[in-house]
DOGU-16807 format. One line per field, with one value per residue (C-alpha): residue number from 0; x, y, z; residue in one letter. Coordinates in steps of 0.5 Angstrom, whole numbers, plus 500, padded with zeros to 3 digits. Layout:
# residues N
num = c(NUM / ...)
c1 = c(X / ...)
c2 = c(Y / ...)
c3 = c(Z / ...)
residu = c(a / ...)
This chain:
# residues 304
num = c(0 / 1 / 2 / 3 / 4 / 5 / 6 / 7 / 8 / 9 / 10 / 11 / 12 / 13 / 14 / 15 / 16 / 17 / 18 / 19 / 20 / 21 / 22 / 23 / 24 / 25 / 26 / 27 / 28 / 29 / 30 / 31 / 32 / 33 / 34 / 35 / 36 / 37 / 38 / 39 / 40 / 41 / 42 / 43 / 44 / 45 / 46 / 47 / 48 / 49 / 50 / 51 / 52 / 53 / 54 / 55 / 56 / 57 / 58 / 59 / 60 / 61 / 62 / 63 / 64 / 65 / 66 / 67 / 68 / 69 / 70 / 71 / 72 / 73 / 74 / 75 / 76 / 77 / 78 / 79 / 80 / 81 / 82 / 83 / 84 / 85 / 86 / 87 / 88 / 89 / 90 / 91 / 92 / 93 / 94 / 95 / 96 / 97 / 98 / 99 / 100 / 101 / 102 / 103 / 104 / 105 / 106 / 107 / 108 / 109 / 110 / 111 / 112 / 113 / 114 / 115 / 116 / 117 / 118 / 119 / 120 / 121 / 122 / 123 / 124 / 125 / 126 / 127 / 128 / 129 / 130 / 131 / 132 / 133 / 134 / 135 / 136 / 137 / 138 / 139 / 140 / 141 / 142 / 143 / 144 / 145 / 146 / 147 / 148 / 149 / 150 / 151 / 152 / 153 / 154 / 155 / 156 / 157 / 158 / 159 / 160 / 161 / 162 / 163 / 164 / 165 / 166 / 167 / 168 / 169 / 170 / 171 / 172 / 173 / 174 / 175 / 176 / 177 / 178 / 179 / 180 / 181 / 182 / 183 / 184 / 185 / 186 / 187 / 188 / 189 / 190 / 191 / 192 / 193 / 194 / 195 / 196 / 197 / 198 / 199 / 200 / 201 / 202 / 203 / 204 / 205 / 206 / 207 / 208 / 209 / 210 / 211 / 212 / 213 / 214 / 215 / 216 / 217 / 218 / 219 / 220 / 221 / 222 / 223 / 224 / 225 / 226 / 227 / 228 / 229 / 230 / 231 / 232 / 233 / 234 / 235 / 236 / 237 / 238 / 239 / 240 / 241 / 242 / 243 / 244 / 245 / 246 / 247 / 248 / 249 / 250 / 251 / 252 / 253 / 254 / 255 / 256 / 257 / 258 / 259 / 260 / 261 / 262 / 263 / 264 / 265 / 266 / 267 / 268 / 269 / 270 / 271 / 272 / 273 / 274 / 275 / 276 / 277 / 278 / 279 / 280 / 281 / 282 / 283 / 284 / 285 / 286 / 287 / 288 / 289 / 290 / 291 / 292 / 293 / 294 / 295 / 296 / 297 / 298 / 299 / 300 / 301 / 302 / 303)
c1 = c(624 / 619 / 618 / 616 / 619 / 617 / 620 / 619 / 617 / 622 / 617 / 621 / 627 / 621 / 624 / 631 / 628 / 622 / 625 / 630 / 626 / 621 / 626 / 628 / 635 / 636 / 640 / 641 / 647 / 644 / 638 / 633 / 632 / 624 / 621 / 616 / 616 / 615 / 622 / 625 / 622 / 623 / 628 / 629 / 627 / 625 / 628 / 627 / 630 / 633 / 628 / 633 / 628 / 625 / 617 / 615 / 614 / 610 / 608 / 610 / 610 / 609 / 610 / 605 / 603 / 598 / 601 / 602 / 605 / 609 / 612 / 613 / 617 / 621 / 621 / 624 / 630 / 632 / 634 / 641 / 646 / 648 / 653 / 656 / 662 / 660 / 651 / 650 / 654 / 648 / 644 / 644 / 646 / 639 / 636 / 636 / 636 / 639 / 635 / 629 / 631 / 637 / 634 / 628 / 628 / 623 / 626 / 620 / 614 / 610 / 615 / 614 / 605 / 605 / 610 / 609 / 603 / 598 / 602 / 601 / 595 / 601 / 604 / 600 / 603 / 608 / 612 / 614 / 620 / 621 / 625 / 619 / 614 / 620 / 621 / 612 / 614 / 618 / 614 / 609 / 613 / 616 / 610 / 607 / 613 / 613 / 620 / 626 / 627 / 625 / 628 / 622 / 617 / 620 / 619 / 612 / 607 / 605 / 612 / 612 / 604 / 606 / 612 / 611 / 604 / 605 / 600 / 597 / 591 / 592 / 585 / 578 / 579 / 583 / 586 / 593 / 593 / 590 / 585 / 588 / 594 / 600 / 599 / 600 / 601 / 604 / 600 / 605 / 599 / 598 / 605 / 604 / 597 / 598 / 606 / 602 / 597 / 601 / 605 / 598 / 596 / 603 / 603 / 607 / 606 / 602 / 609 / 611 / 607 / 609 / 608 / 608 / 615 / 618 / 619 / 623 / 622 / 627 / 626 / 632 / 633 / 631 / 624 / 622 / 616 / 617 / 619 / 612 / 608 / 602 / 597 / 590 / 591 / 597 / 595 / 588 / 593 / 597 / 592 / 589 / 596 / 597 / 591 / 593 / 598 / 593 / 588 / 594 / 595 / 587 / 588 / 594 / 589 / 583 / 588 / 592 / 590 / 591 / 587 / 579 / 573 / 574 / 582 / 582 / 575 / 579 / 586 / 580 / 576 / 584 / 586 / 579 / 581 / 588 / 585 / 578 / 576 / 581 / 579 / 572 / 572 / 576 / 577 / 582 / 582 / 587 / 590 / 594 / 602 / 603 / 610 / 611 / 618 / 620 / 619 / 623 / 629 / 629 / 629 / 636 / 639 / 644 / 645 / 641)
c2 = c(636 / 634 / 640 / 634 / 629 / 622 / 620 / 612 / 610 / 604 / 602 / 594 / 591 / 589 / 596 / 595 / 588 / 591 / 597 / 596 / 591 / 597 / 601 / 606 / 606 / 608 / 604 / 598 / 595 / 594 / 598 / 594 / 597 / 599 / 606 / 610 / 617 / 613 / 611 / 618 / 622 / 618 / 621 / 620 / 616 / 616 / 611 / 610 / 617 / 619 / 623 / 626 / 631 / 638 / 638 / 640 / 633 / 631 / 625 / 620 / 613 / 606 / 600 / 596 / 589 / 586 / 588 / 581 / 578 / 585 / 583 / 575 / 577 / 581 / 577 / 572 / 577 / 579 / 573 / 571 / 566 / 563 / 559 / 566 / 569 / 576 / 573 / 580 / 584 / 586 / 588 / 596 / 597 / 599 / 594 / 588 / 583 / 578 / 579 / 577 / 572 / 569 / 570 / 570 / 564 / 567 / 564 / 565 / 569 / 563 / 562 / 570 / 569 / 562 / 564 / 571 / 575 / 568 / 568 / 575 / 573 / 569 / 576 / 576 / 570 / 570 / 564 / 566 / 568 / 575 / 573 / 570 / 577 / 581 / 575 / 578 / 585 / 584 / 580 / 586 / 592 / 588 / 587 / 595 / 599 / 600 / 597 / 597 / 589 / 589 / 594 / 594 / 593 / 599 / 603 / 602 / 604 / 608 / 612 / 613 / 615 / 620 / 623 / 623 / 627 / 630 / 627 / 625 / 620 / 617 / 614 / 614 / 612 / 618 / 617 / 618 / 621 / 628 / 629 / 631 / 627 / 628 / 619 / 614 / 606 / 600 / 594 / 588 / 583 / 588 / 591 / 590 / 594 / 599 / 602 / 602 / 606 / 611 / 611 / 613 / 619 / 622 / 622 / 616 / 613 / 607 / 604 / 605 / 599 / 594 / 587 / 581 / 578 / 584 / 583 / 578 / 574 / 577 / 574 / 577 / 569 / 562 / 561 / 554 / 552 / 552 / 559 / 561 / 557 / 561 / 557 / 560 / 562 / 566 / 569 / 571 / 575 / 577 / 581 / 583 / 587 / 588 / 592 / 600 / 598 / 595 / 601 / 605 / 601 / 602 / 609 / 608 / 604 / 608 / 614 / 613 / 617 / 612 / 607 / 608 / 604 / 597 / 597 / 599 / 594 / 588 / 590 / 591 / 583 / 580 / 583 / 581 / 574 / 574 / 579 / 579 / 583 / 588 / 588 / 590 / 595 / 602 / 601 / 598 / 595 / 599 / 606 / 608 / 610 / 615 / 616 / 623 / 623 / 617 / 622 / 627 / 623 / 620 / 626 / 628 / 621 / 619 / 611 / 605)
c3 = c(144 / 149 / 153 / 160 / 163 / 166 / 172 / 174 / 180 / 182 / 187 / 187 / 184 / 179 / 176 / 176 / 171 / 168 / 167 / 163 / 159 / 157 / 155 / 160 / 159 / 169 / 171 / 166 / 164 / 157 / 154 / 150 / 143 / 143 / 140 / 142 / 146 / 153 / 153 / 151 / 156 / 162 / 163 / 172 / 177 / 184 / 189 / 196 / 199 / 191 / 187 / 183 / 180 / 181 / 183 / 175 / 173 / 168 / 171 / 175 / 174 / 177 / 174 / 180 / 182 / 187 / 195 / 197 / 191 / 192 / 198 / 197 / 192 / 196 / 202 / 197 / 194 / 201 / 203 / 205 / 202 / 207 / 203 / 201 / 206 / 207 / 207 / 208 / 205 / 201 / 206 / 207 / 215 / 218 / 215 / 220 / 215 / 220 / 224 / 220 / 217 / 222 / 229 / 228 / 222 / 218 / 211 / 208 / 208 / 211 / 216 / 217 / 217 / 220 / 226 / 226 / 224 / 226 / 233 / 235 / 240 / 244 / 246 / 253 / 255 / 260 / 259 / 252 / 250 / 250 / 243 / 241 / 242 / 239 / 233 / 232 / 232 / 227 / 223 / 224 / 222 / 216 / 213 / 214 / 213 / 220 / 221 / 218 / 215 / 209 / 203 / 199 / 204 / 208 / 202 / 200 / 196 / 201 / 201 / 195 / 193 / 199 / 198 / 191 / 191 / 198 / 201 / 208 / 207 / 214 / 215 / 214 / 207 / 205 / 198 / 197 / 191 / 189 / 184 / 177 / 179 / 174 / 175 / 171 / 172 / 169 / 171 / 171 / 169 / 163 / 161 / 154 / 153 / 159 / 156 / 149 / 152 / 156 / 149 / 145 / 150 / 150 / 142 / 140 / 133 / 131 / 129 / 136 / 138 / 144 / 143 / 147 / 145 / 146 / 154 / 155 / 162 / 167 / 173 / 180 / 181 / 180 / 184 / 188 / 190 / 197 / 198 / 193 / 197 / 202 / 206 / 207 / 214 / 212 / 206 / 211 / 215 / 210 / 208 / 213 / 216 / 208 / 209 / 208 / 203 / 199 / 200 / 198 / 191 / 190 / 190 / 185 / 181 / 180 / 179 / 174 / 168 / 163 / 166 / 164 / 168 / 165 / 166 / 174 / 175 / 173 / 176 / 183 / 180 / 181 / 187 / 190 / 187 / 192 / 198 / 198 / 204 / 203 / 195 / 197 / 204 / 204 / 211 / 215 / 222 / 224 / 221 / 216 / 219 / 220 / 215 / 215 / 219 / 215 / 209 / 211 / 214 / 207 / 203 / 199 / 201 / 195 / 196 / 191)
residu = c(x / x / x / x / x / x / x / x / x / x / x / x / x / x / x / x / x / x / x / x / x / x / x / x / x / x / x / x / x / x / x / x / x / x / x / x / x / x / x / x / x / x / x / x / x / x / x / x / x / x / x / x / x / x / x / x / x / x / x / x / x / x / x / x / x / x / x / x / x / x / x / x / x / x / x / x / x / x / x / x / x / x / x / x / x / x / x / x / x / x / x / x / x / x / x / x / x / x / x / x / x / x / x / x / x / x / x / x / x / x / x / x / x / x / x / x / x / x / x / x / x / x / x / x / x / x / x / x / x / x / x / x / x / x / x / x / x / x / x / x / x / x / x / x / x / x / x / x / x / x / x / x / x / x / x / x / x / x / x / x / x / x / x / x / x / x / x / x / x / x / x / x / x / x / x / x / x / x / x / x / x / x / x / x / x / x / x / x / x / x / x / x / x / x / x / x / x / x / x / x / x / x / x / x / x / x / x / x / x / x / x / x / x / x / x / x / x / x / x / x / x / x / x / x / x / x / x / x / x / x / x / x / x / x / x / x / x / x / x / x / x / x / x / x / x / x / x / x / x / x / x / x / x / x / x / x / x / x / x / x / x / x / x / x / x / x / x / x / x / x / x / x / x / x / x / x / x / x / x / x / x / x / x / x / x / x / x / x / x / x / x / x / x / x / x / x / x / x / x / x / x / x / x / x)
C-alpha cells in the first residue's frame, strides 16, 4: 500500500510505553486502536544493536525527551529490587548494574552527582580509597555512554543519531545529523501535536487526528519524591558532563523535518530552563567519544 516504511528509534524504555500508546503494534502486549498512516508504516525498529532493517528507510523516528531527565528516568528504572531473589536477574551480563548501584551505593542519580561527578577533583588525593577513585569513574562513564552501567545511558542519543545516519560529529560543534536527514521526532512534552504533524506530512486524513485523552499515562513504575530529587550543584554537574549528549539531542531537534522554527525554539527555551549552559553553547569542555568501535561491535546483535 505505502511504498516506505518508518523505523522507530527505541532511544529508552519510553518506547516500549509510549510506543505502544501511539499505536505502533513492535513490541506490545496489547495495541492501542489508533487510525492514521503513522501507525501502519512504522513497521521496524532499531534497538540497542538490532536494526532489523535495510538502509532504504523512509525516515527514522525518535520519540525524544531532554538529556537529563532522560537518564534520571533511567537511573531510576535500572535500579535493582533488592528485596527480590535474583536482584539482578534483569540485568544484561555486561552491564555492571551491581557495580553501580551495590558497590559503589549510587541509588539514586543524586547519590550518583553528589558522591561521584561533584568528587571527582578528590582523585588526586592519596589517602582516598582507590574504590572510591573507581566509584568516580564509573559515575563518569555512566553518564557518557563511555562505560557499561547503565542500558540506556550506554545506548545513547549519540549511538543512535551515529549509527543511524552513519555520522562521526565528534567535536567542533560538528552535527550528528546530515543535511536532508530522512529525520523525524517525537517530542515527549508535545506528543499529541507532534504525532499529528507527522501524520499530516505523510498524507493522513483529517479524521486521523490524535487528541490528548488518546494516550493514557503509562509510567514503568511508581516514582517517590526522593529518587525525583536533583539539588543544584548536582544538576550543574550533570549537565556539564551530559554536555555532548545534549548537543546531540539539539542536533536532533533542529533537524527533524517535522518540526518548523517555532517547535525547535521552544524545545531549545525548555532545555535552557533545565541546562542553561549547555542550551545555549555548542561547545563542550571536553569532545564528543569517540563511538565508532562501540557501533561496529553492536552492529547484527540479536538481544532486547
Amino acid at each position: 500500500l505505502y511504498s516506505f516504511y518508518i523505523i522507530v528509534v527505541c532511544v529508552s524504555s519510553l518506547f516500549f510505553s509510549v510506543g505502544c500508546m501511539l499505536g505502533f503494534s513492535l513490541h506490545c502486549d496489547s495495541d492501542n486502536d489508533i487510525n492514521g498512516i503513522l501507525p501502519i508504516v512504522t513497521t521496524h525498529t532499531f534497538h540497542r544493536g538490532v536494526n532489523d532493517c535495510a538502509d532504504d528507510a523512509g525516515y527514522y523516528l525518535f520519540v525524544v525527551r531532554d538529556p537529563l531527565a532522560r537518564i534520571l528516568s533511567d537511573m531510576n528504572y535500572e535500579r535493582p529490587n533488592m528485596t527480590a531473589v535474583d536482584p539482578f536477574h534483569r540485568a544484561h551480563n555486561q552491564f555492571g548494574i551491581k557495580e553501580l548501584y551495590q558497590d559503589c551505593n549510587f541509588w539514586s542519580l543524586e547519590d550518583l552527582a553528589r558522591n561521584g561527578l561533584l568528587l571527582r577533583n578528590r582523585n588526586n588525593n592519596r589517602d582516598d580509597p582507590l574504590s572510591n577513585k573507581k566509584c568516580r569513574a564509573r559515575a563518569f562513564d555512566a553518564m557518557t555512554g563511555v562505560g557499561q552501567y547503565l542500558v540506556h545511558g550506554y545506548f545513547n542519543y549519540q549511538y543512535y543519531a551515529q549509527f543511524a545516519f552513519g555520522t562521526e560529529g565528534n567535536g567542533g560543534g560538528a552535527s550528528t545529523i546530515p543535511e536532508n536527514a530522512n529525520l523525524l521526532v517525537i517530542r515527549n512534552n508535545h506528543m499529541v501535536d507532534d504525532w499529528n504533524a507527522i501524520n499530516k506530512f505523510l498524507g493522513g486524513q483529517r479524521s486521523d487526528v490524535l487528541k490528548p485523552g488518546d494516550v493514557p499515562v503509562n509510567n514503568a513504575h511508581t516514582k517517590n519524591v526522593a529518587e525525583l530529587y536533583l539539588s543544584k550543584q548536582s544538576k550543574v554537574a550533570l549537565c556539564q558532563v551530559l554536555c555532548n549528549e545534549i548537543q546531540v539531542y539539539k542536533d536532533l531537534i533542529r533537524g527533524a523535518i517535522n518540526l518548523n522554527a517555532a517547535d525547535v525554539n521552544a524545545t531549545l527555551e525548555e532545555l535552557e530552563g533545565v541546562c542553561p549552559k549547555e542550551a545555549v553553547e555548542d561547545n563542550c569542555s571536553r569532545e564528543r567519544p569517540n563511538i565508532r568501535r562501540k557501533i561496529e561491535d553492536r552492529k547484527g546483535e540479536e538481544y532486547y
